[in-house]
N, C-alpha and C positions, 0 to 999 in steps of 0.2 A: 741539328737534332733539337726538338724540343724537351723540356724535364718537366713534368708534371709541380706545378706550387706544393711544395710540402706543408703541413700544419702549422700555425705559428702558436705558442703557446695558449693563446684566449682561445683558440680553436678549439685544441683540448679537453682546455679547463674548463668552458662554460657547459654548464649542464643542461642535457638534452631534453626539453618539455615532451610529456608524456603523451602520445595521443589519445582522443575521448573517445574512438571507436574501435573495439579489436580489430585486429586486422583477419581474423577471420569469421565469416557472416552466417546467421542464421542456415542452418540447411533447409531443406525440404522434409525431412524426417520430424524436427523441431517444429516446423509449423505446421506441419501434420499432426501430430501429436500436442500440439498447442488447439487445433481447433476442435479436437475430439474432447480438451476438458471444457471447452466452451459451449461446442453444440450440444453434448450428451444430459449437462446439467441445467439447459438451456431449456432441452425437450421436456424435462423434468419438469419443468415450473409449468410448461404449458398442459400437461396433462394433471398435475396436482390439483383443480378445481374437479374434476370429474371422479376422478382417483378418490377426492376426500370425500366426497358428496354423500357417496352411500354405501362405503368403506375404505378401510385402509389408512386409519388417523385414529392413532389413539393418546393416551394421555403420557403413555412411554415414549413414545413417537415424538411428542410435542416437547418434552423435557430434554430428551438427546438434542434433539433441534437443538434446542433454545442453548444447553449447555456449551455447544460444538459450534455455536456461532458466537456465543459472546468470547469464550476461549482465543477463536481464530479469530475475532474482530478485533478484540483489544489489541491480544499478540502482534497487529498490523498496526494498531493507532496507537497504540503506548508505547509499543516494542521498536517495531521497523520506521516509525514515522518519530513520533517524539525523541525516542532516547534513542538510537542507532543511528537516523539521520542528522535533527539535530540539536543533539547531545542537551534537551531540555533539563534532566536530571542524571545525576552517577547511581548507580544500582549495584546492590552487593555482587559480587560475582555470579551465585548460584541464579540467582531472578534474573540475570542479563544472560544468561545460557537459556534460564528456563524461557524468557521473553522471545530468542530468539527459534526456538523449536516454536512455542505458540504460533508466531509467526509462520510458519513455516506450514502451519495445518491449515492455512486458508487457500494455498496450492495457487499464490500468486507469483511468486517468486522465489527464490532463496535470498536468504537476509542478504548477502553482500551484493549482488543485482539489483533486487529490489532496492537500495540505500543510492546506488551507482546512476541509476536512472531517474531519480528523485529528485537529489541534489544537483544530476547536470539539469533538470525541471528548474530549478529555482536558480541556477545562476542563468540561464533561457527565457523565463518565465513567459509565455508569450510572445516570442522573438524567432528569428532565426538559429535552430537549435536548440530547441524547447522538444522533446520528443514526442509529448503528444498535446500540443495547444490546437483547440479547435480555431483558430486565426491562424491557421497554419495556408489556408487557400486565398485566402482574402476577409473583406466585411459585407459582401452584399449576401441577400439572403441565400443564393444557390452554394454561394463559396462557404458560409457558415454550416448551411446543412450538412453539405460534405465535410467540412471540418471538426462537427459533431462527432461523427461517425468517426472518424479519423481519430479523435479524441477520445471518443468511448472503449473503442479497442479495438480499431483498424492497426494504429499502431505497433500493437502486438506484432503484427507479420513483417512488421517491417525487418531486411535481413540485417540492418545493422546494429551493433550489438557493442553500447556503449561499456566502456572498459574501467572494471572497477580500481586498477593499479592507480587510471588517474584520480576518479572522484573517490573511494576510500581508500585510501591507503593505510590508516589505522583499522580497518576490520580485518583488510587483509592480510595485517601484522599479526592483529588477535588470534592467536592459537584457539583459543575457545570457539570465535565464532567462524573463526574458518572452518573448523571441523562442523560446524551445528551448518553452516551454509553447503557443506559439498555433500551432508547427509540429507539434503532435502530428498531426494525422492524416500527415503525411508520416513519423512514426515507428510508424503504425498498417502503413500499407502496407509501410515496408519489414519490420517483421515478420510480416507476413503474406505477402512477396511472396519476400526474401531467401532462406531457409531449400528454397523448391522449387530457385528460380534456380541456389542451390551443389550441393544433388542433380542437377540435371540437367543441371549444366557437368560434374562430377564424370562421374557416368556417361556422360555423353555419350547423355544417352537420355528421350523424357520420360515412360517412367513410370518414371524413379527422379525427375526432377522432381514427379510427385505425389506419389511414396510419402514425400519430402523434406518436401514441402509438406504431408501427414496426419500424419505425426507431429512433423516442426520448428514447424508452423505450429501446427494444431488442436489437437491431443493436448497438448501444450508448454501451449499460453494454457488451456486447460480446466483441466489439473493446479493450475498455477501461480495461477489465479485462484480455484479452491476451494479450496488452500493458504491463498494469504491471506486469504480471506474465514473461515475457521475461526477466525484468529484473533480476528475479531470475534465471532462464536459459540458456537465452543463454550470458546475461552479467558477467557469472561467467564462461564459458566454451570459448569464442573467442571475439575476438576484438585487441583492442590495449593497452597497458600498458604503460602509461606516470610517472606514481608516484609509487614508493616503498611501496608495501602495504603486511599486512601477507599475504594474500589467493589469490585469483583468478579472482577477480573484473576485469572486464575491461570495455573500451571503444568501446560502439557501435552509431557511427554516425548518421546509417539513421533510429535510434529510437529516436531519441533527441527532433524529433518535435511534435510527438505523444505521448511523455512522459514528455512533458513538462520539460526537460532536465536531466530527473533521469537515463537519459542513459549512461552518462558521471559517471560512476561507478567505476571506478576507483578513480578519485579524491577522490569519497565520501568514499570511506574503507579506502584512505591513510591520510584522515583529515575528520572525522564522524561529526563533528559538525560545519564543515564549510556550512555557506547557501546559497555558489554558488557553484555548480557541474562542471559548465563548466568552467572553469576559462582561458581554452588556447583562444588563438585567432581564431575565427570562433565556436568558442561552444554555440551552441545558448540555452538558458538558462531560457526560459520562467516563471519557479517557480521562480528564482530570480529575477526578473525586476520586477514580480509580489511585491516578498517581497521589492525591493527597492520602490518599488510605496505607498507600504504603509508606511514606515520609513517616504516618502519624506511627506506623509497627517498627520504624527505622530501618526500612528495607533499601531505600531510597536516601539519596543527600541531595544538597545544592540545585533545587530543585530550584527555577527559572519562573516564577510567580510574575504576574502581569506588576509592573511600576506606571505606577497612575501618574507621572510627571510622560514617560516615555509614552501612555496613551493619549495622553491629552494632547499634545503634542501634533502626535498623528491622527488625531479626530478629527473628521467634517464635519465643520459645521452650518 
């Protein structure tokens, strides 16, 4: 008779690495509903030139816009990106709640995903297991196109479904933003619901309520989502490269203002925890000036300022 080897104690005792994928994947429901907030805000932008031409755009319209995108933008590049993923500055309590709802109203993810897919991004970065590097196919040109595409937010549908236990385990700890991450769909709705609601208190009418709601809601999340999705894209395939970095980051200029400076990509793979992106002269850098604005109200601590020995260092020259 055989006896099974019992455990010897290293057996035991060695603790079990976590795996980087849940073990259960995307349904069909989820990317179902994943491609409805893509195409519908999609179709939005496509019909907003005609729409605006010779009505339907007014100066209420343009103000929610504008409000309802910087809110969700930053909440993504200051909140989800800088200080959630990595931890560039410590924020008083209440701003690191309020950061992560911001976040939360750009209906890309919920904070602790969003962070979980980020960071497995940057220990990947272009590699096998990068979740969405457009070098994911190859380098000649047909493999790049497809990789674009892959990269912009094919992605997306892929069913596997990187697991935040491993890549955050401190958010997941956080009582605060665990609750602010499992309430996303209540931050899904009020940015989709908020933006008519103020048009058509405002007006007193409901079709400045829709016309509130086509470009606060639709037009706003469509911009703001191929915004950031670029930078997975096309800021890992062209641009310019000022800093020594592993992979493929680079520097795209005339996304800097719409991205509220996460364009300047390059810097951020060759110093990940730095919380200014643009650091060169003329980089214009709107999430940092942000974050120095609240340092300066003392909202903000130990904030991660560019060290000009650690850039020099990493400059091409």
């Amino acid at each position: 008779m055989t006896v099974a080897p019992t455990a010897t104690p290293s057996d035991t005792s060695r603790p079990q690495a976590r795996p980087e994928i849940e073990p259960t994947p995307k349904g069909n429901f989820e990317k179902g509903l994943l491609a409805v907030f893509i195409v519908v805000p999609l179709l939005a932008v496509v019909v907003a030139v005609p729409f605006a031409w010779g009505w339907g755009l007014g100066w209420t319209d343009i103000a929610i816009m504008f409000v309802f995108y910087v809110v969700s933008g930053l909440g993504v590049t200051v909140g989800y990106h800088r200080h959630f993923t990595h931890g560039s500055f410590k924020a008083k309590r209440w701003l690191r709640i309020a950061l992560g709802i911001a976040g939360g109203l750009s209906i890309e993810m919920s904070v602790i995903d969003w962070v979980a897919v980020h960071r497995r991004h940057h220990k990947y970065s272009d590699k096998e297991g990068d979740p969405h590097s457009p070098w994911r196919f190859g380098d000649d040109w047909r493999a790049l196109t497809k990789g674009l595409v892959w990269a912009h937010m094919g992605w997306l549908f892929d069913s596997k479904r990187t697991s935040p236990a491993k890549f955050c385990p401190d958010l997941v700890a956080d009582k605060d933003i665990n609750r602010v991450s499992r309430l996303f769909p209540v931050w899904v709705a009020t940015s989709l619901l908020l933006p008519g609601a103020i048009g058509g208190l405002i007006s007193m009418s409901w079709w400045g309520a829709f016309t509130a709601f086509f470009w606060g809601s639709l037009v706003r999340i469509a911009v703001l989502h191929h915004v950031t999705w670029c930078i997975n894209s096309i800021c890992h395939a062209m641009g310019e490269e000022a800093f020594e970095s592993r992979d493929k980051s680079r520097n795209v200029w005339w996304l800097a203002i719409p991205s509220f400076g996460e364009s300047w990509h390059n810097l951020h793979h060759a110093d990940p925890t730095c919380a200014r992106h643009g650091v060169l002269k003329g980089q214009l850098d709107s999430s940092a000036r942000t974050i120095w604005l609240f340092e300066k109200v003392g909202w903000v601590s130990d904030v991660r300022w560019p060290n000009a020995d650690r850039l020099a260092s990493k400059r091409i020259s």
